[in-house]
BALOBA-1460 file (C-alpha; in Angstrom, 3 decimals):
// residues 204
<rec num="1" residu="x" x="0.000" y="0.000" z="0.000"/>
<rec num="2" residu="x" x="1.303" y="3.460" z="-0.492"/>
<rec num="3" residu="x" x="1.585" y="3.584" z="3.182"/>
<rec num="4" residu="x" x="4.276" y="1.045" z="2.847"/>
<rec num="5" residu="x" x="5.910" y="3.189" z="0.911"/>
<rec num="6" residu="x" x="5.957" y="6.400" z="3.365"/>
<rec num="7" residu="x" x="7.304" y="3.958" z="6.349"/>
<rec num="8" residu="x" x="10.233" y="3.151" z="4.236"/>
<rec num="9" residu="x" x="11.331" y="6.734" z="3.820"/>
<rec num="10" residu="x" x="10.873" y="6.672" z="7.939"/>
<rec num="11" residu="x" x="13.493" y="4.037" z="7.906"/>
<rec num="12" residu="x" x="15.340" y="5.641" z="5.605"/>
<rec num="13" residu="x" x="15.644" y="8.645" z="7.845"/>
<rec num="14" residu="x" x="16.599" y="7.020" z="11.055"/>
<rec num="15" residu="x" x="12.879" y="7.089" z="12.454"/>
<rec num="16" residu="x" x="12.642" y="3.271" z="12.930"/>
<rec num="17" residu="x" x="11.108" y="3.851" z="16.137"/>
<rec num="18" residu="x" x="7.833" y="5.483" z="14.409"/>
<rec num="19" residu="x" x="7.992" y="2.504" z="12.458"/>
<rec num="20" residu="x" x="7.534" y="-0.133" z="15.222"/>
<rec num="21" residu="x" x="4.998" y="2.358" z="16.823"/>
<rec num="22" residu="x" x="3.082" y="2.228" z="14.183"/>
<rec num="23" residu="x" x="3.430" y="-1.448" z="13.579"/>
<rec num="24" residu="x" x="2.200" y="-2.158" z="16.767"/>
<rec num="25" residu="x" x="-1.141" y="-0.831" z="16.208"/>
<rec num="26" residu="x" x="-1.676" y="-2.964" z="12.599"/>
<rec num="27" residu="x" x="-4.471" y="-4.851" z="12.601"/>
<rec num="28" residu="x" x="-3.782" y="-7.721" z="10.222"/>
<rec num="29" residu="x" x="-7.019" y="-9.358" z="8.723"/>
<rec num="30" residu="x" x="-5.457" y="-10.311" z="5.386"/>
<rec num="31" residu="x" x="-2.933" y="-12.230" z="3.787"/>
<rec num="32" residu="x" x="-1.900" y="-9.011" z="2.191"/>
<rec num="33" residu="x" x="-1.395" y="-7.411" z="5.117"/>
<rec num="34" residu="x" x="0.524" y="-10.180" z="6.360"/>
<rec num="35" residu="x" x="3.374" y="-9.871" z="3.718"/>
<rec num="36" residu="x" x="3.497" y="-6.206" z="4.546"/>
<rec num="37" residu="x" x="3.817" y="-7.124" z="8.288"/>
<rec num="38" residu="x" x="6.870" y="-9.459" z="6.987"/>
<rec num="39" residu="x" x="8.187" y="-6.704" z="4.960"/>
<rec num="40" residu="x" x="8.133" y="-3.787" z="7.563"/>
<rec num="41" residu="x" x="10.303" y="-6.524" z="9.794"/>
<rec num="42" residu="x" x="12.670" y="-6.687" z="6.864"/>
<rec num="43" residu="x" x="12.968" y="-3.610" z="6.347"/>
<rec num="44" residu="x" x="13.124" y="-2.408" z="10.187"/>
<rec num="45" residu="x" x="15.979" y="-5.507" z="10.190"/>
<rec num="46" residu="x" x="17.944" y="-3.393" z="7.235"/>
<rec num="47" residu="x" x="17.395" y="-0.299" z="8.996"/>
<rec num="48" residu="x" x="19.249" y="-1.449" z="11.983"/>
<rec num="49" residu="x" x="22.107" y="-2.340" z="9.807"/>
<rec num="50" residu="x" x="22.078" y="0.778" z="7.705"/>
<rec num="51" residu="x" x="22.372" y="3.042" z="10.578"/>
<rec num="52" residu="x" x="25.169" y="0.948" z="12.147"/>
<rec num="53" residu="x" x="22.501" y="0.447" z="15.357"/>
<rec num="54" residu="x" x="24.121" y="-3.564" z="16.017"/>
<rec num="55" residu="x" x="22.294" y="-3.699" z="19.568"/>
<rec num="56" residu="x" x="19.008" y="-2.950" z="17.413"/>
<rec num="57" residu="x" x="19.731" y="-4.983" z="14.904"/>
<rec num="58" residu="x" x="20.371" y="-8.155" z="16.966"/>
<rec num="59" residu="x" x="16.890" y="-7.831" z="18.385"/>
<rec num="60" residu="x" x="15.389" y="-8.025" z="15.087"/>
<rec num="61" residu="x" x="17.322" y="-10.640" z="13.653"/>
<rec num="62" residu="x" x="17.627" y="-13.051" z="16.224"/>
<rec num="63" residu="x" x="13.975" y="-12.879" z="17.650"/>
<rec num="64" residu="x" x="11.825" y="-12.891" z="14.698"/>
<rec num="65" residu="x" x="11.414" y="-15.133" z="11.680"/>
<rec num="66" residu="x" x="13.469" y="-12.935" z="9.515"/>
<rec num="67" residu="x" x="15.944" y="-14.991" z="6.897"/>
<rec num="68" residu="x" x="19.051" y="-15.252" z="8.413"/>
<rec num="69" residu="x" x="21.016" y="-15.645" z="5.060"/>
<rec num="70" residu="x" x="19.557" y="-11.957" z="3.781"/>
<rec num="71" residu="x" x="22.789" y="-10.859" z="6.832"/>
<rec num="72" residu="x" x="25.120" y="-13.644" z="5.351"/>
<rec num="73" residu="x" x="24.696" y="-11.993" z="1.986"/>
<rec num="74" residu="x" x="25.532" y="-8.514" z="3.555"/>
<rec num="75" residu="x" x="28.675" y="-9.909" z="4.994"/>
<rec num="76" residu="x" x="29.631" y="-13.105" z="2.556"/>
<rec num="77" residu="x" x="27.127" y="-13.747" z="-0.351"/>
<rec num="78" residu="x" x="29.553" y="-16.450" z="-1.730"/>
<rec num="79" residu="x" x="28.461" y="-18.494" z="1.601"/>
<rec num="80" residu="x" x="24.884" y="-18.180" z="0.724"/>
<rec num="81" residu="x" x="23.079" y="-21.459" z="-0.111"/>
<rec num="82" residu="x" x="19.954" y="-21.758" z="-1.549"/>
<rec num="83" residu="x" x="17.458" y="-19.545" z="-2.902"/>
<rec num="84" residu="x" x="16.847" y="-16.173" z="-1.649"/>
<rec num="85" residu="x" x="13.010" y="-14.343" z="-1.720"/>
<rec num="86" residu="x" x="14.301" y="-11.120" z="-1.341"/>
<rec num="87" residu="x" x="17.430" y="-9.476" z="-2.973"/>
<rec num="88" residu="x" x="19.265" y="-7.139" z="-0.913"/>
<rec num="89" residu="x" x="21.469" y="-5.153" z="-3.437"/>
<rec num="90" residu="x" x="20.820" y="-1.870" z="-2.041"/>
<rec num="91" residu="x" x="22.158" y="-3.459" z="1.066"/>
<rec num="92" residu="x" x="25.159" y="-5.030" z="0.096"/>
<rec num="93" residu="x" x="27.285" y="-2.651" z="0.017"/>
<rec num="94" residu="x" x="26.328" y="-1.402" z="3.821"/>
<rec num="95" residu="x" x="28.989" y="-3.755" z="5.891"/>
<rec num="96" residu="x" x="32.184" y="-3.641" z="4.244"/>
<rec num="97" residu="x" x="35.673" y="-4.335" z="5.996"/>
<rec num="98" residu="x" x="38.413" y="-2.583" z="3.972"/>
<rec num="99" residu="x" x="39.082" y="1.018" z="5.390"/>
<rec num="100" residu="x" x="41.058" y="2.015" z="2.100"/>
<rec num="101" residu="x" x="40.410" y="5.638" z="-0.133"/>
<rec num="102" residu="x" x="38.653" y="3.647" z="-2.302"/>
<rec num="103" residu="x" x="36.299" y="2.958" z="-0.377"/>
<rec num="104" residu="x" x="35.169" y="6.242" z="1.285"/>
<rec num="105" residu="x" x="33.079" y="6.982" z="-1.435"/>
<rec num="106" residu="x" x="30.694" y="4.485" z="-0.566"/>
<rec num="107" residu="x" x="27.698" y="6.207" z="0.884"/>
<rec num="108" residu="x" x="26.566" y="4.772" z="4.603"/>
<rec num="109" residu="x" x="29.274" y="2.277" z="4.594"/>
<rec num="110" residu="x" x="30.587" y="1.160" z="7.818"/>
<rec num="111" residu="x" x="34.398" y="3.114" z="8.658"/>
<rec num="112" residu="x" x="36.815" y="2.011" z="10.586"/>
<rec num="113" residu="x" x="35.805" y="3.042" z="13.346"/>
<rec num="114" residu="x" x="32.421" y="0.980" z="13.453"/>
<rec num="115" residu="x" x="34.431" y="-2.385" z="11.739"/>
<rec num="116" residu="x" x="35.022" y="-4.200" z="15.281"/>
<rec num="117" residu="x" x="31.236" y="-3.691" z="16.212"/>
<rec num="118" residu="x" x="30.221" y="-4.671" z="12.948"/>
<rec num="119" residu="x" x="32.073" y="-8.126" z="13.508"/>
<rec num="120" residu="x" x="31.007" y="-8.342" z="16.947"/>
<rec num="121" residu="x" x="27.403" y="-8.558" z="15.568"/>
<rec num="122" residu="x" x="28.045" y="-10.646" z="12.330"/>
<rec num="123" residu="x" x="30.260" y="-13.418" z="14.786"/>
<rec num="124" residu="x" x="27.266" y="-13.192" z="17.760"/>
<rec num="125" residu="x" x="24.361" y="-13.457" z="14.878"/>
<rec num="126" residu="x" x="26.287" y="-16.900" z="13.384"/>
<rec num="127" residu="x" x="27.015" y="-18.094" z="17.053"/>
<rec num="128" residu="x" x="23.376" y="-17.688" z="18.020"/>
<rec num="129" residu="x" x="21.560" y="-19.451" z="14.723"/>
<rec num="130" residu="x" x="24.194" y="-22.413" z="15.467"/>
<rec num="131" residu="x" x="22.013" y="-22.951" z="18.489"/>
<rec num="132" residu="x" x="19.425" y="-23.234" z="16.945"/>
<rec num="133" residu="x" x="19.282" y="-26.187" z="14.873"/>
<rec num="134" residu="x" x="16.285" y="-28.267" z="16.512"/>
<rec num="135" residu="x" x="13.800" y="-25.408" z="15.269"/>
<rec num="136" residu="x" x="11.455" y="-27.359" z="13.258"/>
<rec num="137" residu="x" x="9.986" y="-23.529" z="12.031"/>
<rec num="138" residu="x" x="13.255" y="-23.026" z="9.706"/>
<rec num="139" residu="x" x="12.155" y="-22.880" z="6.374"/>
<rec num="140" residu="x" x="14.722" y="-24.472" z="3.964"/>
<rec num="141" residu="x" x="16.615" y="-25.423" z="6.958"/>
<rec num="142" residu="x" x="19.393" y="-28.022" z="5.144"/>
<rec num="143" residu="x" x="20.440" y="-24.774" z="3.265"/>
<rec num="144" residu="x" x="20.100" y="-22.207" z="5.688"/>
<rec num="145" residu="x" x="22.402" y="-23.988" z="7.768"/>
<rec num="146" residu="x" x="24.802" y="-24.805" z="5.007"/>
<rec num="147" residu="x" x="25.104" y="-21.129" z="4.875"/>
<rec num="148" residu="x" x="25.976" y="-20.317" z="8.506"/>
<rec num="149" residu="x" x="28.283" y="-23.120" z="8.832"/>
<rec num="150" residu="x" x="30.322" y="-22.188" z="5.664"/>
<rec num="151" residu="x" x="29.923" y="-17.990" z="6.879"/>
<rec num="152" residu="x" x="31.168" y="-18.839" z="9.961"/>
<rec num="153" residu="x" x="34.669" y="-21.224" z="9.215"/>
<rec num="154" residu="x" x="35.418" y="-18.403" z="6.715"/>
<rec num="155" residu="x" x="34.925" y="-15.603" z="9.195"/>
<rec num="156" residu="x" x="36.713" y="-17.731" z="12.149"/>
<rec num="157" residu="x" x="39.507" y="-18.325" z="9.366"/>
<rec num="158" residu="x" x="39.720" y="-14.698" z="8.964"/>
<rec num="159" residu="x" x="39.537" y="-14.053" z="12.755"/>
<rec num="160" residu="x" x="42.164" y="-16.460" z="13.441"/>
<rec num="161" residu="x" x="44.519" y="-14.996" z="11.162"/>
<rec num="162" residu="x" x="44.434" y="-11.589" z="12.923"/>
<rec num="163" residu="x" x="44.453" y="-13.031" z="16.250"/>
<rec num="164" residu="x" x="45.518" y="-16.490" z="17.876"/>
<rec num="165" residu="x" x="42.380" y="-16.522" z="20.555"/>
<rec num="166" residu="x" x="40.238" y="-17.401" z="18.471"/>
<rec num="167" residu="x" x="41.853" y="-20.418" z="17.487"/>
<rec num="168" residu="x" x="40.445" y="-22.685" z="20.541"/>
<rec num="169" residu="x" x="37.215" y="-21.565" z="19.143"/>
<rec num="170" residu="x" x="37.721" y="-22.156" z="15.340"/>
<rec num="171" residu="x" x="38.824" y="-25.650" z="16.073"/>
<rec num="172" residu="x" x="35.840" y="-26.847" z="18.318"/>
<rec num="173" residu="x" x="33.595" y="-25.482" z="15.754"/>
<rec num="174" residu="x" x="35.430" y="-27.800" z="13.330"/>
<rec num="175" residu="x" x="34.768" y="-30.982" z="15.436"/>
<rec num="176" residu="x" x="31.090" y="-29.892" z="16.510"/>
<rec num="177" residu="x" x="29.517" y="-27.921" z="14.245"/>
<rec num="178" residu="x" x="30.512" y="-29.097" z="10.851"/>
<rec num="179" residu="x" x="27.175" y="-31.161" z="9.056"/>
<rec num="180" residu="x" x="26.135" y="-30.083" z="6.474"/>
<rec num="181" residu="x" x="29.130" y="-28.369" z="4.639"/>
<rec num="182" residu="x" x="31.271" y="-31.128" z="4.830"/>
<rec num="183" residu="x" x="32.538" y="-31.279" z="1.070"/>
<rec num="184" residu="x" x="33.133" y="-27.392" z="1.178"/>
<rec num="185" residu="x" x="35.038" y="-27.075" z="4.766"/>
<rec num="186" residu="x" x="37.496" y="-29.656" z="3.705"/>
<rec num="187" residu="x" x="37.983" y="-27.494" z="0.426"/>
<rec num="188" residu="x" x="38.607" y="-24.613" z="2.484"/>
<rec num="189" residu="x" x="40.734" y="-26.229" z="5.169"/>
<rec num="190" residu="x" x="42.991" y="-27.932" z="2.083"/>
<rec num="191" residu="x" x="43.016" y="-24.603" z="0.409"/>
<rec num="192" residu="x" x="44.104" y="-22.666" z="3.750"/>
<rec num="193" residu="x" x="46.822" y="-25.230" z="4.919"/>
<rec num="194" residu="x" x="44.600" y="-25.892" z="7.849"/>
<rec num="195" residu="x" x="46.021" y="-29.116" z="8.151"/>
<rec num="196" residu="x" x="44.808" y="-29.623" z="12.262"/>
<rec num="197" residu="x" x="41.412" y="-28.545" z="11.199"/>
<rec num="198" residu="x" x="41.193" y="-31.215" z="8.723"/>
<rec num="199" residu="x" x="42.582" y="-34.520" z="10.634"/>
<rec num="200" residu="x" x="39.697" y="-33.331" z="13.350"/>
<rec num="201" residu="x" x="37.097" y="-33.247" z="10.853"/>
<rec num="202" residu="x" x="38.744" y="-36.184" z="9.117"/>
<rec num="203" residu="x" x="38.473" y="-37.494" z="13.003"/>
<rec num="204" residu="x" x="35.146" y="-37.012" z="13.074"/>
């Protein structure tokens, strides 16, 4: 509805909270106005993220029944599995991790200076859905877990490579959490030189 439409530029402008106000008092007698219920979470979810509000954003991602490979394809698309509904391209460029020239053209991208939160959020969000594997309410669950497990050996790859304390952690994940990317975390491991990681999935 054109309403929609209005609520977005809200978002837009850092007024989420008008947004959830206003979502609160929806009465929702169609299926119609249950995608637009499902849309205004999306798009409160993106808002979050565009306005670098991480303690916002973990609320919305983690307690409703929003997609959690739409964040993987902020952060990693190549981890994504499966088919995506929704396309986030004007999203995708939001979260990025190099702080060269190049990239300071980039409007609303995260600087340096909001990097380490950004991974804070993007290493809680993947720890968190891990947990959650016995939800029978995951749709396309096989490949939405796929996705986290493969997002989150490359980003404890990268973590380990820019600090050693992470490495306890990288390794357990190996030997718990590795099911259904099998074929691609030995690919990974091999192509890395992670030679420990691979005898304890081999071990497994």
């Amino acid at each position: 509805s054109p309403r929609i439409f209005q609520l977005e530029m809200l978002v837009e402008n850092e007024k989420i909270d008008e947004v959830l106000e206003e979502m609160g008092t929806l009465e929702i007698t169609t299926e119609r106005g249950v995608v637009e219920l499902e849309y205004l979470n999306l798009l409160v979810g993106m808002g979050y993220l565009l306005h670098k509000d991480f303690s916002g954003a973990t609320t919305t991602w983690l307690e409703g029944s929003l997609d959690p490979r739409l964040v993987v394809h902020i952060y990693d698309k190549e981890s994504v599995t499966g088919e995506l509904w929704i396309l986030v391209e004007k999203s995708t460029g939001l979260i990025v991790t190099s702080t060269k020239k190049k990239d300071t053209k980039k409007a609303k991208s995260i600087v340096a200076k909001d990097q380490k939160e950004s991974l804070q959020f993007y290493h809680y969000f993947l720890q968190q859905w891990l947990t959650r594997r016995d939800l029978e309410s995951v749709t396309d669950k096989q490949n939405v877990f796929k996705t986290i497990e493969k997002a989150t050996l490359k980003l404890l790859l990268r973590l380990d490579a820019e600090t050693a304390i992470k490495k306890v952690e990288l390794y357990t994940f190996i030997s718990e959490e590795i099911i259904e990317s099998w074929d691609e975390t030995i690919e990974t491991l091999k192509s890395q030189g992670k030679h420990y990681g691979l005898f304890l999935l081999y071990k497994k």
